[in-house]
N, C-alpha and C positions, 0 to 999 in steps of 0.2 A: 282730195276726197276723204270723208271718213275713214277708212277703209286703211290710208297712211296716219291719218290721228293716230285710231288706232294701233296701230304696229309702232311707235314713236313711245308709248303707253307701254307696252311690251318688255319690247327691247331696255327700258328704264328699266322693269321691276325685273325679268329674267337674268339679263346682264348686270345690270347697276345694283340689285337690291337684295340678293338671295335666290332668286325663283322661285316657285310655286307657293314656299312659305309664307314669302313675302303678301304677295296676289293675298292669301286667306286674311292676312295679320289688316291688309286693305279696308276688308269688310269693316271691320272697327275702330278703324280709322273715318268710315263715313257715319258710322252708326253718334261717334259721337260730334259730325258736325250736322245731325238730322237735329237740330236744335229744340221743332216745335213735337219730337219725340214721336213724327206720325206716321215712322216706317218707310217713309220716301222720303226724296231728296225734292224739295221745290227747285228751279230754275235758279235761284240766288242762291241757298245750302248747295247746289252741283254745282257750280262756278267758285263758290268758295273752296270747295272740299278739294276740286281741280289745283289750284294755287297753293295751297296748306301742303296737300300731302306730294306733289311731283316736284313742289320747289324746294322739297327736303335731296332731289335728285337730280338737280338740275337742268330740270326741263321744264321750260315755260308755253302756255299755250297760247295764242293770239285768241282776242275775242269773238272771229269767227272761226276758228275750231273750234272752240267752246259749244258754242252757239250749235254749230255743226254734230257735234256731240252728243250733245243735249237732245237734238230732232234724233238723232240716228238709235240712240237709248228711249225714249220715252214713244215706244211703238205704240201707245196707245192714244195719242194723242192728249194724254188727260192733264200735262203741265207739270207733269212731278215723277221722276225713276227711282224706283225701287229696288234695292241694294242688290237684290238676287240679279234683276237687268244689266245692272251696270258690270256687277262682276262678271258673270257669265258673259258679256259682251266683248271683255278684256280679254278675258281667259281662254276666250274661243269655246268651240267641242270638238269633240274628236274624228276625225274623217271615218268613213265608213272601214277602212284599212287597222286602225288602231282600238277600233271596236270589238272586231273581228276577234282580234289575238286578249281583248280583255275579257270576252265573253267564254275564249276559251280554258282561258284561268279559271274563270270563276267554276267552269263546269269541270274541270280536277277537283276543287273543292266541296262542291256542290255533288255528295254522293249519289243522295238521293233521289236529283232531279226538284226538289221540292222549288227551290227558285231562292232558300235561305240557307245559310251557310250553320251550322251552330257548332259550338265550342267543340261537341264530342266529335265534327269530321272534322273541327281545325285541328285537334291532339292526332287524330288519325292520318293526318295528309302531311301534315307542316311539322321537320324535326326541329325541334330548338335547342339538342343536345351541342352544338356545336357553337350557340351563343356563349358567349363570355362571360355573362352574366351567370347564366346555370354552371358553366363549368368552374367557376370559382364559387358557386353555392350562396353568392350575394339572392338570388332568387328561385324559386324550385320553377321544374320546366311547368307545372300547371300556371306559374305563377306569368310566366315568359310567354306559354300560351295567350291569357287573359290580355296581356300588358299589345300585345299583336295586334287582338281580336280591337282593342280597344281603336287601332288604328284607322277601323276602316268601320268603325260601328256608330254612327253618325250620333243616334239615340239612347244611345247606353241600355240595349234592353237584354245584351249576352248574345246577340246574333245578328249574322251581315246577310242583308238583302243584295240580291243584285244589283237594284238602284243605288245604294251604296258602297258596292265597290266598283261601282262604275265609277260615280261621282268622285271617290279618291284620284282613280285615272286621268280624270279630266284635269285635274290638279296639276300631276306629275307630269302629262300630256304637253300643258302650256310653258315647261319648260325646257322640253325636246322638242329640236326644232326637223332632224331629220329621223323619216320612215324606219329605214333601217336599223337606226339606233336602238327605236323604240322596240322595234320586234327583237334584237337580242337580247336588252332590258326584260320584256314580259318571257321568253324562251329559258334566259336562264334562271329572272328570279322563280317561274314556277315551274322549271324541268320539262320544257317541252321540246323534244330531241328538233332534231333539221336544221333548216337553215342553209343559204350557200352563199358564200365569201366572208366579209366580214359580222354578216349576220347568224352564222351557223352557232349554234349553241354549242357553251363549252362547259356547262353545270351537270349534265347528265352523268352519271354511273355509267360508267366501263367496264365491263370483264373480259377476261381470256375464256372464249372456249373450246373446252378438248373434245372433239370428236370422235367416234372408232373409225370411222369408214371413211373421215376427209380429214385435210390439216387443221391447223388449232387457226381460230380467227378472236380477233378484238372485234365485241360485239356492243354499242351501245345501248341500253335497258332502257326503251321509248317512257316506261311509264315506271319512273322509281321513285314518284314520294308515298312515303307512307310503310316504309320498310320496318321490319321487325329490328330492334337493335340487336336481340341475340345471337349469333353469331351463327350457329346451327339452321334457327327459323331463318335469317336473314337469307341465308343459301339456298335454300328452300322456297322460299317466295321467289328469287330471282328467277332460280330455274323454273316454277313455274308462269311468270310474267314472258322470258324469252317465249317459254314452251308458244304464249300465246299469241307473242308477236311475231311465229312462223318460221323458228329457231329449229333445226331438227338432229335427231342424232346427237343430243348432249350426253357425254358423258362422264365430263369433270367442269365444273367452273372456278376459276381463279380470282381475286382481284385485284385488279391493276392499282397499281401505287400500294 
């Protein structure tokens, strides 16, 4: 069945090749066997590009997978697949389950609601005090900002739309193969507390709090990016973020580590 082509296709470039880098670095790879330069692949340019680029991975396809291939990408029946077809057909998308936890990234980010991300809530939301780069002063944190933004900013216009930082997911997506994973991945890289078992998040802020009227408890902070680095404000915002996530009776915060 297509369907095992497919995953045969996969398994090469996730395993064999890099992952998801690999999948992007793909696209240009076919771009330059599109010989008559006309944005699709004819029936003979996908049979070649087939052979060129997987026999660098040693995987060979019979001529009807190919063949197979070939019907299963060119939905349109028009004779000729289009680079965005083929790769996105390889790559998969993303189940409805992985969407879920991308979309709820995007809207930590997404202060506003607007559906665009732009630089002034990525400074606000994303610390990059703790990159290596800023802390040795090779580049200032605007610059560590920018360098970020640029990761998921398709267009280079200084802001991420949704559709673009989905699209990065779908990337990173094709090279995780299990649920679980993916949700501790998007948990901890954006701070999004929960989780149970191996999926529980372990990136979130911790504090000790002291209570008057009950014992002192370790309290997870559900929503800590975007923290004051000042030491004072930083106290300040915490206790107010617990205050808001149903925390009562604080009346010293510590923090852990």
């Amino acid at each position: 069945p297509p369907s095992c082509t497919i995953a045969k296709m996969r398994e090469a470039l996730a395993l064999r090749a890099g992952g998801f880098e690999t999948l992007k670095a793909m696209a240009n790879q076919f771009r330059i066997m599109d010989h008559d330069h006309s944005g699709e692949l004819t029936k003979e340019e996908f049979m070649t590009a087939l052979d060129v680029f997987f026999n660098c991975f040693n995987l060979r396809f019979s001529a009807a997978e190919k063949l197979s291939l070939f019907s299963t990408f060119d939905r349109d029946g028009s004779g000729s697949v289009s680079y965005d077809e083929f790769i996105r057909g390889v790559r998969g998308e993303m189940n409805d389950f992985r969407l879920e936890w991308v979309n709820k990234a995007f809207s930590i980010l997404d202060k506003d609601g607007s559906g665009v991300v732009t630089t002034a809530e990525m400074s606000r939301t994303y610390d990059v005090s703790a990159n290596p780069a800023v802390k040795t002063g090779k580049v200032t944190p605007q610059q560590a900002i920018s360098q970020f933004m640029q990761h998921f900013d398709q267009n280079s216009d200084g802001q991420i739309t949704r559709e673009e930082f989905t699209e990065n997911y779908e990337w990173v997506s094709a090279s995780i193969d299990n649920d679980d994973y993916f949700e501790l991945m998007m948990r901890n890289a954006w701070h999004i507390a929960g989780g149970e078992g191996w999926s529980a998040n372990t990136s979130n802020l911790r504090v000790l709090v002291k209570h008057t009227r009950s014992p002192d408890e370790v309290v997870c902070v559900l929503n800590d990016l975007g923290l004051p680095r000042d030491p004072a404000l930083r106290t300040m915002e915490v206790v107010k973020r617990l205050k808001n996530q149903g925390v009562a009776d604080i009346a010293k915060i510590e923090f852990c580590g």
